[in-house]
N, C-alpha and C positions, 0 to 999 in steps of 0.2 A: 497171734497171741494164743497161747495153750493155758486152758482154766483145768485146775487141779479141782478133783474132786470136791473139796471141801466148799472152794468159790463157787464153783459150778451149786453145788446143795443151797448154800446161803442165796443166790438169787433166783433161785426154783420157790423160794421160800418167800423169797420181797416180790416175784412177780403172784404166787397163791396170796399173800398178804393183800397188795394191790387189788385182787378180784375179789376178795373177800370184801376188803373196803368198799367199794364200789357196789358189791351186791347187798349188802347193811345197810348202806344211802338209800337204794331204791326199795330194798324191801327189809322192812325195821324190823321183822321178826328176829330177824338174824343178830347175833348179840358179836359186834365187833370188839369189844370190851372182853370179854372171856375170851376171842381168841388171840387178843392183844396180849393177854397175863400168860396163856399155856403160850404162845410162842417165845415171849422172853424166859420163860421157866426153861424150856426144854432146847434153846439153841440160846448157847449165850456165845455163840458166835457174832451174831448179830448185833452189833450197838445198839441201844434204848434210842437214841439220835434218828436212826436210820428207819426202824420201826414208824417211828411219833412221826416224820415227813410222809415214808409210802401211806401209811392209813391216811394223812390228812389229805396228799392229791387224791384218791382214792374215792374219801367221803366227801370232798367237794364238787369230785368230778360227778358222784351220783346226784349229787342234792341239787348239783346244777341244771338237773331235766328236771327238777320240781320246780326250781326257780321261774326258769324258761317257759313251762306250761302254766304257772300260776301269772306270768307277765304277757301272757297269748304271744309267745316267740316262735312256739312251739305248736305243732296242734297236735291233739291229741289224737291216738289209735281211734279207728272211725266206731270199734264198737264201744270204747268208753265215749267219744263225742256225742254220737248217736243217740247214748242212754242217757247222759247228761244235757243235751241239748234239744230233742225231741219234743214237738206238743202233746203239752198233756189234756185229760179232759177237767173240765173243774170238778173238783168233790167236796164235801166236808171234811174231808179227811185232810186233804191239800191244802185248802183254804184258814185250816187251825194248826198247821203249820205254817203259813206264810204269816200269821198274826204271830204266833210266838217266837219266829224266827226275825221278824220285823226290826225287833230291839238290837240284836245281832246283827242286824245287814246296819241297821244306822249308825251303831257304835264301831261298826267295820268302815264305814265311808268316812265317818271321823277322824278315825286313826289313820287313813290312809289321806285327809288333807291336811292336818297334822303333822304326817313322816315327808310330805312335801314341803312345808313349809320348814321344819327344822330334820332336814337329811341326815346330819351325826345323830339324833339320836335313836334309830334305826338302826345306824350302825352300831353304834355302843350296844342295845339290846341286842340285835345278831352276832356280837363279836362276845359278849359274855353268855349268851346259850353256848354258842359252838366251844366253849370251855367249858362251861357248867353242866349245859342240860336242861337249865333250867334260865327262862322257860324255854320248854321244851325246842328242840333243834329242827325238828319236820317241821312243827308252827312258824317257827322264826322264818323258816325256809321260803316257807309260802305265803309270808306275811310282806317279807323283803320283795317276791316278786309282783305281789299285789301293789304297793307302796312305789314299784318303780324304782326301786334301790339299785346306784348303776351298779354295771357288771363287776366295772374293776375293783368298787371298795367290798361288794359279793363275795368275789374270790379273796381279795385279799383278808378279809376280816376273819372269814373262815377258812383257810389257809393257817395263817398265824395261829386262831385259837385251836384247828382242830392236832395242832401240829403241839400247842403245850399241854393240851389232854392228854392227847397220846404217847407222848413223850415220858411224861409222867408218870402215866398207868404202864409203859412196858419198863421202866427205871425201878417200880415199886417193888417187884422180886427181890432184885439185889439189895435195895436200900433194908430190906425187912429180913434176909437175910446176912445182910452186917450186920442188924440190931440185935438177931437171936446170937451171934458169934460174942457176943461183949457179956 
């Protein structure tokens, strides 16, 4: 098979995409959004279709180590388990956290026999973040894996939504310039 220039560019471009996505999931700093808009601005070689799939395996394949470590699938690097799991001494300081985070842990155990007893609606909430954002998609992420959400409605929910987000956001170019063309 001999790839011409231009094929050869476009999948230098879906496989930078793909890492990109993938490196946004684990570290949110990074705004996959802005480089979802400059990538369909500047190669419109690329379908808006093709775009909105690579990000969406991309940000599930990241989100899927938050899932996994939020469901103990996973262990974590020994120097976050280590600082996360180690005895601490008691203090006052400690102990007026552990009061006001009290309410928080209870309304956490709730919602997580809750998301057991009725499992759709977990998914419906994770399956409209991962479109929306809101609320927010790291929460949901970590919330899904608290709750024991299986793997497959996981991927699939977020899969689907992260794939008409993104679809969306690299289509919006074009669509907004047809509207200035009229």
């Amino acid at each position: 098979m001999v790839w011409h220039d231009s094929e050869a560019s476009v999948l230098a471009w879906l496989c930078v995409t793909l890492g990109v996505a993938f490196g946004s999931a684990i570290v949110p700093v990074l705004s996959i959004e802005v480089f979802v808009i400059g990538l369909a601005t500047s190669e419109e070689r690329i379908p808006w279709l093709v775009i909105g799939a690579v990000v969406a395996v991309g940000q599930v394949a990241g989100k899927l180590l938050y899932y996994l470590a939020a469901r103990g699938s996973i262990r974590l690097p020994s120097v976050l388990h280590d600082r996360l799991h180690r005895p601490r001494a008691a203090s006052q300081r400690r102990e007026r956290w552990r009061r006001r985070t009290k309410r928080v842990r209870v309304w956490l155990e709730a919602l997580r026999e809750r998301c057991h007893r009725h499992p759709h609606w977990m998914a419906c909430t994770y399956g409209v973040s991962s479109v929306l954002g809101l609320p927010p998609f790291m929460a949901t992420t970590v919330l899904a894996g608290l709750v024991r959400m299986r793997m497959s409605m996981f991927v699939a929910a977020g899969l689907v939504g992260r794939f008409v987000r993104f679809s969306v956001l690299a289509a919006a170019p074009a669509v907004f310039a047809g509207m200035l063309r009229l």
